[in-house]
MARDO-391115 format. One line per 3 residues: number of its first residue (from 1); for each residue x, y, z of C-alpha. Coordinates in Angstrom, 3 decimals. Example, Ala and Ser with C-alpha at 12.3 -4.5 7.8 and 13.67 -1.06 7.14 Angstrom:
BEGIN
1> 12.300,-4.500,7.800; 13.670,-1.060,7.140
END
This chain:
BEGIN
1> 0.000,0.000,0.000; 3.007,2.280,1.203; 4.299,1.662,-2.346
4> 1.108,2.605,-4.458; 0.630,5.794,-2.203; 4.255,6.843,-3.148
7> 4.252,6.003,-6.495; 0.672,7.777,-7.299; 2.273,10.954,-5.150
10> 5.240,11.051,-7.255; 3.375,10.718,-10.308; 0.962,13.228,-9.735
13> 3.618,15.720,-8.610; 5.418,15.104,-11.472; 2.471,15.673,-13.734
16> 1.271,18.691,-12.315; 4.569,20.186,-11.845; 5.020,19.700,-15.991
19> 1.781,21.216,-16.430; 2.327,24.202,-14.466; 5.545,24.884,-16.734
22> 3.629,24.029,-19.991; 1.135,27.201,-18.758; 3.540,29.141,-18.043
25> 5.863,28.398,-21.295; 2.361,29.283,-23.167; 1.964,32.508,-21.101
28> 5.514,34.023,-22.379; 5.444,32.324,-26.078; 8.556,30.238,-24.980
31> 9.354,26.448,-25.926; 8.234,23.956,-22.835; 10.857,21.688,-23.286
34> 13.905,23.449,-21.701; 11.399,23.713,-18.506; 10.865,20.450,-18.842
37> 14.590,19.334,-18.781; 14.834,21.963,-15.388; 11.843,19.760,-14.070
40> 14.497,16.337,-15.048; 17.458,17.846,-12.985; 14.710,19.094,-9.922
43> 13.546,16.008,-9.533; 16.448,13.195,-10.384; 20.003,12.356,-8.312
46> 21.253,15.830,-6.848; 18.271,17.568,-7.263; 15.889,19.265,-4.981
49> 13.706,15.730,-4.877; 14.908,12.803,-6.005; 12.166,10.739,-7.370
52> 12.246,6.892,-6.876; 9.226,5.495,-6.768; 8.332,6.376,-10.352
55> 12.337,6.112,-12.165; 10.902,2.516,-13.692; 7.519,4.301,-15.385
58> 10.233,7.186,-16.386; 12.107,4.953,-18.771; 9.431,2.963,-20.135
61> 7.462,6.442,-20.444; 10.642,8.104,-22.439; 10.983,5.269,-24.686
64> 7.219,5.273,-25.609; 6.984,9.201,-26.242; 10.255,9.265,-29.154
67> 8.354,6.606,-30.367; 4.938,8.639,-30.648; 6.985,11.579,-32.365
70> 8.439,9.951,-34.787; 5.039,8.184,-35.452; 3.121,11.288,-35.967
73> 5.851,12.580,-37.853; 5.734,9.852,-40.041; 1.793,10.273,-40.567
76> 2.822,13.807,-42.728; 4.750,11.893,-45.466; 4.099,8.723,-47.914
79> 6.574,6.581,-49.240; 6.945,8.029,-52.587; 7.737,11.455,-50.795
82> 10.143,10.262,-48.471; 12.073,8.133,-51.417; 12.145,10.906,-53.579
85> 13.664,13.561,-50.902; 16.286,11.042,-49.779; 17.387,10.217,-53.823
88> 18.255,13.810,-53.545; 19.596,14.085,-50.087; 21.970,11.488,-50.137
91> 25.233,14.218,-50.109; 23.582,16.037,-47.678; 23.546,12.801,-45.090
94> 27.171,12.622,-46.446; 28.241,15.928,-45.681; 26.257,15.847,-42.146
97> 28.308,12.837,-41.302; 31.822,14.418,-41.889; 31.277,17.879,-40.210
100> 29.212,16.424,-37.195; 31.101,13.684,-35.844; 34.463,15.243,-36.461
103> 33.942,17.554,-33.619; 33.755,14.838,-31.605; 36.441,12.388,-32.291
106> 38.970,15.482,-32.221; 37.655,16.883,-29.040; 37.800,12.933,-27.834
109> 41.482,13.159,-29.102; 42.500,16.087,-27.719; 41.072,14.887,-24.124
112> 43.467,12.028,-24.714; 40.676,9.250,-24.278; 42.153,7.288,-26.789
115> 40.553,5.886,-30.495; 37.758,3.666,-29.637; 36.293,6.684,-27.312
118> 36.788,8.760,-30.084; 34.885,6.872,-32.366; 31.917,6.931,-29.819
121> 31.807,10.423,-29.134; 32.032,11.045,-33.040; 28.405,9.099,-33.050
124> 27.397,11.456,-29.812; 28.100,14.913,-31.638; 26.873,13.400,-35.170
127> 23.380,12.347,-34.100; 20.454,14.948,-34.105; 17.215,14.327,-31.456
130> 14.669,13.228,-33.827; 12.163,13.565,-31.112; 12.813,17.313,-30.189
133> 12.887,17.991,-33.846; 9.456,16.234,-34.222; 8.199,17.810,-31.710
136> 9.510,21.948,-32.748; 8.070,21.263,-36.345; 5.236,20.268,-35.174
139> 4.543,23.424,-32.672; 5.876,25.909,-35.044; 3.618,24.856,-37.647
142> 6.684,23.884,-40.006; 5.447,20.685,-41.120; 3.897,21.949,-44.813
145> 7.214,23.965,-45.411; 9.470,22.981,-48.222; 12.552,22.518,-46.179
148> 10.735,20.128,-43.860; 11.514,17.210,-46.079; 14.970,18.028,-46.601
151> 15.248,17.925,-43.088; 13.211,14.599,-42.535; 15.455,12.978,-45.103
154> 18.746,14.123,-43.141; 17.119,12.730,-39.652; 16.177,9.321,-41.663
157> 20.010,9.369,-43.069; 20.929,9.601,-39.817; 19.366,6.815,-38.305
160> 20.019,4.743,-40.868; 24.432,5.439,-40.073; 23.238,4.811,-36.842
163> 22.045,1.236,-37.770; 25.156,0.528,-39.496; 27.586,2.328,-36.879
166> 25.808,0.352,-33.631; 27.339,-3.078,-34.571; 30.696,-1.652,-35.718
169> 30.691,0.555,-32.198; 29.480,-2.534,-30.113; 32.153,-4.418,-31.753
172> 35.122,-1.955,-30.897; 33.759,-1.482,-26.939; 33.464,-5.507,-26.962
175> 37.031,-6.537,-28.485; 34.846,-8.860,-30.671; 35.766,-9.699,-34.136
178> 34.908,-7.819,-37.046; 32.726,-10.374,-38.343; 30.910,-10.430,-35.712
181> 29.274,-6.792,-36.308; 29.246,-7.187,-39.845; 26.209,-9.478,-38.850
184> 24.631,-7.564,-37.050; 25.041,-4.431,-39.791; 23.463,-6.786,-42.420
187> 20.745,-7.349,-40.207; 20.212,-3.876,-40.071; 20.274,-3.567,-43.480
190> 17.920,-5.989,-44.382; 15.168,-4.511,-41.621; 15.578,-1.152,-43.413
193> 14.887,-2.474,-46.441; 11.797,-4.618,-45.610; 10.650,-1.480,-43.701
196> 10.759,0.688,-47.144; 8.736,-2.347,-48.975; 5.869,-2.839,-46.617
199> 5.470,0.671,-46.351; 5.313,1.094,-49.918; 3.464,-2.148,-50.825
202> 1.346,-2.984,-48.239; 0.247,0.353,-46.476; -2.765,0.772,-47.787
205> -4.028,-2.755,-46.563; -2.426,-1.817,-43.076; -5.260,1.455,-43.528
208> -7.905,-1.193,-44.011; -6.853,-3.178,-40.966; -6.743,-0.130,-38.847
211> -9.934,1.687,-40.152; -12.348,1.766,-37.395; -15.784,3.713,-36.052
214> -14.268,3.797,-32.511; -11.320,5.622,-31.611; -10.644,3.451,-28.629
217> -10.295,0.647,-30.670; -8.289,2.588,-33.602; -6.158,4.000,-30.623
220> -5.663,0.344,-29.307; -4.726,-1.245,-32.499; -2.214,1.690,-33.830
223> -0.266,1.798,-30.177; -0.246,-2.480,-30.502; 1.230,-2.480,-34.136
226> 3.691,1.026,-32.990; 5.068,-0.788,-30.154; 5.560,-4.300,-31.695
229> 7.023,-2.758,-34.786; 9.340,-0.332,-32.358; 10.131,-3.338,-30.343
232> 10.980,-5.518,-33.566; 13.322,-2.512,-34.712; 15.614,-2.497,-32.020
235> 15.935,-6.197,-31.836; 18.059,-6.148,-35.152; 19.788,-2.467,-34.455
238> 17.689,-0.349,-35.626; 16.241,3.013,-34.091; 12.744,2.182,-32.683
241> 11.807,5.440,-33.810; 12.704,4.727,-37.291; 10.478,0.871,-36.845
244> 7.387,3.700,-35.869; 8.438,6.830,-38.342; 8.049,3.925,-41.036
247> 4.206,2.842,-39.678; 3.513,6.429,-39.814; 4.160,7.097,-43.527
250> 2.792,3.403,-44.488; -0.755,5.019,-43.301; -2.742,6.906,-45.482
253> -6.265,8.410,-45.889; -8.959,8.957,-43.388; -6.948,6.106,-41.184
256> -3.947,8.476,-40.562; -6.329,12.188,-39.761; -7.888,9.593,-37.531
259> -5.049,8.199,-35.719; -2.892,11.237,-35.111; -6.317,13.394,-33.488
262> -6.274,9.939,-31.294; -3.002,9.938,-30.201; -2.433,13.372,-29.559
265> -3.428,13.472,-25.874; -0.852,10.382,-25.578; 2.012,12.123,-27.633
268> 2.048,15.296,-25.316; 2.292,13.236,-21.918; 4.620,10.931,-23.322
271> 7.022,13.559,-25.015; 6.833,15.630,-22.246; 8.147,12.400,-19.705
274> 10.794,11.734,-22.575; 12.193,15.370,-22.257; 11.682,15.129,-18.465
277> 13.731,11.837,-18.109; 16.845,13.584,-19.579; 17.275,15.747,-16.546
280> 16.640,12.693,-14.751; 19.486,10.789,-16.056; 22.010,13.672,-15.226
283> 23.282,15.288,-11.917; 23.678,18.596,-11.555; 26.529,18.505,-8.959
286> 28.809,16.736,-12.385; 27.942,19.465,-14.877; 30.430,22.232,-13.701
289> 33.465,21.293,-13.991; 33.038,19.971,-17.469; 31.467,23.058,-19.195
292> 33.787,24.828,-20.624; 34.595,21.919,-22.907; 30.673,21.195,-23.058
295> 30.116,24.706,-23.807; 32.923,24.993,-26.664; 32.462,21.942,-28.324
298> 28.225,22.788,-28.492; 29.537,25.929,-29.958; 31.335,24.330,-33.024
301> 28.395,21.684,-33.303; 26.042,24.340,-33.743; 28.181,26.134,-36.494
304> 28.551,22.760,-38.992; 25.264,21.416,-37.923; 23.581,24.520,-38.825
307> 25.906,24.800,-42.072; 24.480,20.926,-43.350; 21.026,22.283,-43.006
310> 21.749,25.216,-44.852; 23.469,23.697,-47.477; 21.331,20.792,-47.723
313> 18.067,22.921,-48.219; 19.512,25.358,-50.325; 20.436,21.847,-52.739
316> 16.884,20.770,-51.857; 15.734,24.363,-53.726; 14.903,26.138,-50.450
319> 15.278,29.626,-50.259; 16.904,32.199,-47.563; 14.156,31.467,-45.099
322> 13.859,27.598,-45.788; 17.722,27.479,-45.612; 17.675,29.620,-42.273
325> 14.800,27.543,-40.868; 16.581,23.937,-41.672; 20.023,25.295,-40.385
328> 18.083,25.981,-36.702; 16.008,23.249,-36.339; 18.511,20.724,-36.780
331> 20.540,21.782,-33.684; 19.527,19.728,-30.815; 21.444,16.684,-30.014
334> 19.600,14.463,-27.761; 18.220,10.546,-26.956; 20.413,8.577,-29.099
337> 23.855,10.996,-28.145; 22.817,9.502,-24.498; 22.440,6.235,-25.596
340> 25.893,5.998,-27.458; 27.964,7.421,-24.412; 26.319,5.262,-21.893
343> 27.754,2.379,-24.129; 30.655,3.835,-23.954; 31.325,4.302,-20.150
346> 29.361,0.835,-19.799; 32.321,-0.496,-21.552; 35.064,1.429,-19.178
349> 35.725,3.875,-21.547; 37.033,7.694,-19.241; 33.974,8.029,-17.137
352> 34.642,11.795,-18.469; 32.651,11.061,-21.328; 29.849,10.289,-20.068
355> 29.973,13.587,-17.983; 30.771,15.769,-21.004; 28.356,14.126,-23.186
358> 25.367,14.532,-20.457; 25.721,18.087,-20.471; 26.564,18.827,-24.300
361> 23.436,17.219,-24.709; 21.452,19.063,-22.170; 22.859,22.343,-23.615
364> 21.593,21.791,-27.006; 18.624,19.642,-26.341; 17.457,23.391,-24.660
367> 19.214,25.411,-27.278; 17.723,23.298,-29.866; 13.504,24.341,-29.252
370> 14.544,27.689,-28.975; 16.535,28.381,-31.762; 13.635,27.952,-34.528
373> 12.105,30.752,-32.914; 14.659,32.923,-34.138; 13.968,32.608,-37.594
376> 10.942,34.152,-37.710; 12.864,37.895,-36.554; 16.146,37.511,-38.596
379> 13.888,37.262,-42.108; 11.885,39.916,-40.893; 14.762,42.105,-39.954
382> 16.595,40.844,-43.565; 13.199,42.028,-45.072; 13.290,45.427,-43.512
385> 17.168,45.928,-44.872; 15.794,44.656,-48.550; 12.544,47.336,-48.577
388> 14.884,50.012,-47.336; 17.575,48.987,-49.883; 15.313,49.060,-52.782
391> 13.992,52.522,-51.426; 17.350,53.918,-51.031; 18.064,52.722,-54.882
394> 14.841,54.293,-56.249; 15.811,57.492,-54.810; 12.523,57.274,-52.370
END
C-alpha cells in the first residue's frame, strides 16, 4: 500500500509540476521543453527531490513518447515522398556525417581518451534528437514547409548510419571480431529495407486493418502495431523510432487524420516524460566542472550542424528562409547521443565522457527548441534591410 501511495504521489507531482511549466511556457510564447529538462534535474540524483518510486515508469514512459513523435511525424509523409527527398539528399547525409562527428572524435582526441572513445563520441556529436525535432516542427507549424523534407530525409540518413555504426561501435567497446558486427550491420540492413517495402506495398491494406468507427479501438490497435514494430526494430539495431516513423508514412487516408487526433493526448504526456527523463538521467553537482569543454564543443556543433542544413536545403531548392529555418532546427542533439555514451562508459571507456556528453546534450537539447524561434525575426529584420535597400536605390 506504502508503495502505491508513493508512487501515485510522485506521479501526480510530477504531472502537475510539468503542467504548471507548460502554462507558463504558453503565457511568455517560450518552448516547454527546456522547462521540462529543469523539471528532469529538480527532480532526479542531486536535485531538490529525487524521485524513486516512479524512475521505472520514467524509462518505459521516455521510450514510448520518441516513439509517438516519430510516429506522428511519419503520418505527414508517404513513401513516394520520403524516397524521392532522400534520392536527392543522399550528399547532404554525407556531408552531415563528416562535419558532425568530427567535432567529436577530435575533441575525444585532444582529451586524450584514446581511439575507440573517439569513435563513440564522433556518433554522440553526429546524431540529431529526432524527437525534439518532431516535436519543434510540429509546434511551429513547419510541417507543410518545403525545407521540412529536406530535413526529414537528413534525420532518416541519420538513423540509418546509426544502424550501421551500432554493430561496428558494439564491436570496438566488446574486443569482438569484425565479423561479428558485420552481422549484425546486415541485419540492419535488411530490416531497413523490408521497412521501405511494406510501407510502400502494403500500407494501404495496413489502412484497411486499422480503419475503425471507434477511436478506442483505432487508438488500441495503432499503439499495438507502434510498439511491436518499435520493439521488432531495435531487436536487429535499428532506431525504434525509425520501426514507428516507417508505420507512420505506411498510413494513409482517413486512417492516418484519424489516428494522429487519437493519439495526440498520448504524444504530449509521453514527449513531455521523454524530455523530463533527460534531466533525470544527469546530476547537476557533475555538470560544472566539465562546461567549458561542453560549452565549446556545443559551440562548433552548432556552427557545422547549422551549415548541413543550410546547405542541404539550399540543394533541396529552399530559399533564404527555408535554408535559415533547416540550419536551426537541426541543432539539438539528444536521446540517441545519451544512448551511445552510456555504451561507452558501460564499456570502461574515461567516465569523463559520459559527464561531457550529459551536459553537451542538455545544452543543445534546450538550445535546440529555442533556436527555430529565431527565424521568424532575422527574415523579418533581412526584409526590412531589402525594402529600405530598394527605397534607397529608387531614390525614395
Amino acid at each position: 500500500m506504502h508503495e502505491t501511495v508513493e508512487l501515485l504521489l510522485e506521479l501526480g507531482l510530477l504531472i502537475g509540476a510539468l503542467g504548471l511549466l507548460g502554462a507558463a511556457a504558453v503565457r511568455f510564447g517560450l518552448s516547454a521543453i527546456p522547462l521540462y529538462l529543469l523539471a528532469g534535474l529538480a527532480f532526479g540524483h542531486g536535485g531538490v527531490y529525487e524521485l524513486q518510486a516512479i524512475t521505472g515508469f520514467i524509462e518505459v514512459g521516455a521510450q514510448v513518447g520518441v516513439v509517438l513523435l516519430l510516429f506522428t511525424l511519419g503520418l505527414e509523409y508517404t513513401p513516394r515522398e520520403l524516397i524521392g527527398t532522400m534520392r536527392t539528399s543522399w550528399l547532404g547525409a554525407v556531408v552531415d556525417l563528416v562535419l558532425n562527428a568530427t567535432p567529436g572524435v577530435v575533441c575525444a582526441l585532444l582529451l586524450g581518451w584514446g581511439p575507440v572513445a573517439a569513435v563513440v563520441f564522433g556518433g554522440v556529436t553526429y546524431i540529431s534528437s529526432s524527437g525534439i525535432i518532431a516535436k519543434v516542427l510540429t509546434d511551429l507549424g513547419w510541417l507543410g514547409n518545403r525545407e521540412t523534407p529536406t530535413v526529414l530525409a537528413l534525420l532518416v540518413a541519420e538513423d540509418l548510419v546509426m544502424a550501421l555504426y551500432l554493430p561496428i561501435v558494439t564491436t570496438l567497446l566488446a574486443g569482438l571480431a569484425f565479423s561479428q558486427a558485420a552481422v549484425g550491420l546486415g541485419i540492419a540492413l535488411l530490416a531497413v529495407a523490408i521497412a521501405f517495402v511494406v510501407a510502400s506495398r502494403l500500407g494501404g491494406l495496413l489502412s484497411r486493418f486499422l480503419t475503425s468507427p471507434s477511436n478506442e479501438i483505432l487508438m488500441l490497435k495503432v499503439m499495438g502495431i507502434v510498439l511491436i514494430v518499435a520493439g521488432l526494430a531495435e531487436q536487429v539495431h535499428v532506431s525504434a523510432a525509425v520501426g514507428a516513423f516507417f508505420v507512420g508514412i505506411a498510413l494513409s487516408g482517413e486512417v492516418s487524420r484519424q489516428a494522429e487526433e487519437t493519439l495526440e493526448p498520448l504524444k504530449n504526456l509521453f514527449a513531455a516524460i521523454f524530455f523530463v527523463n533527460f534531466g533525470l538521467e544527469t546530476d547537476p553537482t557533475a555538470l560544472p566542472p566539465v562546461l567549458p569543454v561542453a560549452v565549446a564543443l556545443a559551440v562548433c556543433t552548432i556552427a557545422t550542424k547549422f551549415a548541413t542544413g543550410w546547405w542541404a536545403a539550399g540543394r533541396g531548392g529552399s530559399a533564404f528562409t527555408g535554408k535559415l529555418r533547416a540550419g536551426l532546427v537541426l541543432l539539438p542533439r539528444g536521446e540517441f547521443s545519451i544512448v551511445i555514451a552510456g555504451l561507452g562508459v558501460t564499456a570502461g571507456l574515461d567516465p569523463a565522457l559520459g559527464t561531457v556528453s550529459a551536459a553537451y546534450v542538455l545544452i543543445l537539447a534546450a538550445i535546440g527548441p529555442l533556436a527555430p524561434r529565431l527565424a521568424g525575426p532575422i527574415v523579418a529584420k533581412r526584409r526590412r534591410k531589402n525594402r529600405a535597400r530598394r527605397l534607397a536605390d529608387a531614390g525614395l
